[in-house]
Every structure is written in structure tokens, then in C-alpha cells.
C-alpha positions in Angstrom: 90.6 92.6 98.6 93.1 95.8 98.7 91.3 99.1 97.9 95.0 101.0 98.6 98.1 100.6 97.1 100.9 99.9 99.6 102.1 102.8 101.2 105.8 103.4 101.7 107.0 105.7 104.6 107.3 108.6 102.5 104.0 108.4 100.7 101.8 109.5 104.3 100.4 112.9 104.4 99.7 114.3 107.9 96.3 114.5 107.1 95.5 112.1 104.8 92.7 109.3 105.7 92.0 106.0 104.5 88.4 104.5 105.0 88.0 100.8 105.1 85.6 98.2 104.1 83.1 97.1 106.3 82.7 94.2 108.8 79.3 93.1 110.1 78.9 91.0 113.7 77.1 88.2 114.0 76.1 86.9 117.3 78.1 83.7 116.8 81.2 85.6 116.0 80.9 87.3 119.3 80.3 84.7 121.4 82.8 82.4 120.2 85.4 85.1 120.5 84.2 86.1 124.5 84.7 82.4 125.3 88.2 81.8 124.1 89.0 85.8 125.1 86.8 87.8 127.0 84.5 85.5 129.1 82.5 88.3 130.8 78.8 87.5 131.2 77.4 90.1 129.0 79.9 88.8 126.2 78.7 85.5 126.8 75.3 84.8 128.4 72.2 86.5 126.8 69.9 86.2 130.0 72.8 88.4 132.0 72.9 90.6 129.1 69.4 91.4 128.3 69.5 92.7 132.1 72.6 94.5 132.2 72.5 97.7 131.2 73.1 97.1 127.8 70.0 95.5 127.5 71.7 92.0 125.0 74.7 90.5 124.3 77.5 92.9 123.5 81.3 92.5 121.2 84.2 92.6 123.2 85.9 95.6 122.6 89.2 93.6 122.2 87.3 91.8 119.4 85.9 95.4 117.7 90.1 96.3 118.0 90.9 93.3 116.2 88.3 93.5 113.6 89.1 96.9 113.1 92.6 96.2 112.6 91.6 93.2 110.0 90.0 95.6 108.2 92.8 98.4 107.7 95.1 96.1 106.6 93.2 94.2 104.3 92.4 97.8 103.0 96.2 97.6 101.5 97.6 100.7 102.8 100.0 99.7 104.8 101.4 96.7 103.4 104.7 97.8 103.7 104.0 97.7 107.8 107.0 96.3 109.9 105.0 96.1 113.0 103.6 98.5 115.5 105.0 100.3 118.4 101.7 100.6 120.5 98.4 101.5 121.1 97.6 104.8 122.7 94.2 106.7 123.9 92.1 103.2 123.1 88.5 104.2 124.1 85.4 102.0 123.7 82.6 104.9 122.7 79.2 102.6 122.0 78.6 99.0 122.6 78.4 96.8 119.2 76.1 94.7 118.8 75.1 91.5 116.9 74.2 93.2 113.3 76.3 96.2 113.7 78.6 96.7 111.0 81.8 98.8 111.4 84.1 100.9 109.3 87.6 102.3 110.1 88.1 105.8 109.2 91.8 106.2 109.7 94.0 109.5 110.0 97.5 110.1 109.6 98.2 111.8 112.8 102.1 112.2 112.9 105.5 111.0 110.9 109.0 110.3 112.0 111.7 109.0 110.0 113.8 106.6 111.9 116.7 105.0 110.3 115.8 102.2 107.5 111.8 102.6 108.5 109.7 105.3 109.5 106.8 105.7 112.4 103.5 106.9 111.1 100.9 107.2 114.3 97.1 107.0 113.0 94.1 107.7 114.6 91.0 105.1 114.0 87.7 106.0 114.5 85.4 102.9 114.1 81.9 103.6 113.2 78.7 101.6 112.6 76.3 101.7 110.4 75.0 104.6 111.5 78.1 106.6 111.3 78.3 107.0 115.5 81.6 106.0 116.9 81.7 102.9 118.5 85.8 102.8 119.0 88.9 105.4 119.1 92.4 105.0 119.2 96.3 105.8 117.8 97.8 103.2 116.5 101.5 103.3 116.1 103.0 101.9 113.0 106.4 101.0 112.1 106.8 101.3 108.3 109.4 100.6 105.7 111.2 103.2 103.7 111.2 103.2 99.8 114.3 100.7 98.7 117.1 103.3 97.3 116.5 103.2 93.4 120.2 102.8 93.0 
């Protein structure tokens, strides 16, 4: 399922991006995720939604962060991840809908070593399948160094 090999700290670029694979949304998915997550009406009733202003049932945006994240790691990149340090500048651009299919375009935004690991913040942009952006963010990750070869 990788399309990367795993990336230690020292192998990011400033610069360099990563695209993922994609991730359609079925209706189902969404709704069953709103219940158990995000129980707002037009998450999780369709007659509320088709008369909100977003005219039908839309994805949480918690649910198009998680998917999103799925997807980079499954991409393989950053299988040497240690964990994250946060989320900054998260901003839901475009409703998703059921149907939509997303793809993470990922940048490597900034690099600090810190002793045994390293920090490497990323900016995602999630777009659908028509290449608008539905979701922006940094992400801060908390990688591993390359083991001494000693």
C-alpha cells in the first residue's frame, strides 16, 4: 500500500512534497462517523441538510482530517513517525460531500533537529476530485533520526 519509502529525519527537503492516494466518501461512512463523533444535524439528518445552506448531507471536517491523515501515512513516507507535536492553521475550505474523493498534497514546510529525533512541520492541502481545496493545515511531526551506522 506504500508508494514512499520511509523517510528518516534527514532525508526531508524543505520543499519537497508527497501526494497521496485517494479516498472516496460514501454517504454511510459519513453518517456513521457524525453519530459516534460529530452529531450535528447537517452531518447527520438529510432533510436538515438539503435545507441548510449546503443544500445535503456534508463530512465532518474532523472525519476529512482523519481521512486525510490515513492517507499520508499509508502513503509510507513517514513511517519512521514518533508522533506529532500539533496541528496548526487547520481550515475547512469546501464542504465534502458523499462521492467526493480527496488527495493529500503534502509540503515539507520546516526542519528542526532535536536530540535523538527531529521535527519536520508539513503543510496538507486536501483536494477533491476536482483539484479545489477542501482542507488546509500544518501538521507537526516528530521523526526519528537515521540509527548511527557504527
Amino acid at each position: 500500500m506504500s508508494r514512499y519509502a520511509p523517510h528518516w529525519f534527514e532525508d526531508f527537503e524543505i520543499g519537497q512534497v508527497f501526494e497521496s492516494a485517494r479516498y472516496t466518501f460514501s454517504e454511510g461512512s459519513m453518517v456513521d462517523f457524525a453519530f459516534q463523533w460529530d452529531p450535528q444535524p447537517f452531518h447527520i439528518d438529510k432533510v436538515y441538510a438539503e435545507d441548510s445552506v449546503y443544500g445535503g448531507l456534508i463530512a465532518s471536517g474532523f472525519q476529512t482530517l482523519l481521512a486525510a491523515f490515513r492517507l499520508v501515512y499509508q502513503s509510507g513516507v513517514f513511517g519512521h513517525n514518533r508522533g506529532g507535536r500539533g496541528i496548526d492553521d487547520l481550515r475547512w475550505a469546501k464542504a465534502v460531500k458523499a462521492g467526493d474523493t480527496i488527495q493529500v498534497k503534502v509540503t515539507v514546510a520546516a526542519k528542526q533537529p532535536a536530540r535523538t529525533t527531529g521535527h519536520v512541520a508539513v503543510d496538507y492541502e486536501v483536494v477533491d476530485q476536482n483539484d479545489e481545496t477542501v482542507l488546509t493545515a500544518r501538521l507537526n511531526y516528530v521523526v526519528a533520526k537515521r540509527p548511527d551506522e557504527g
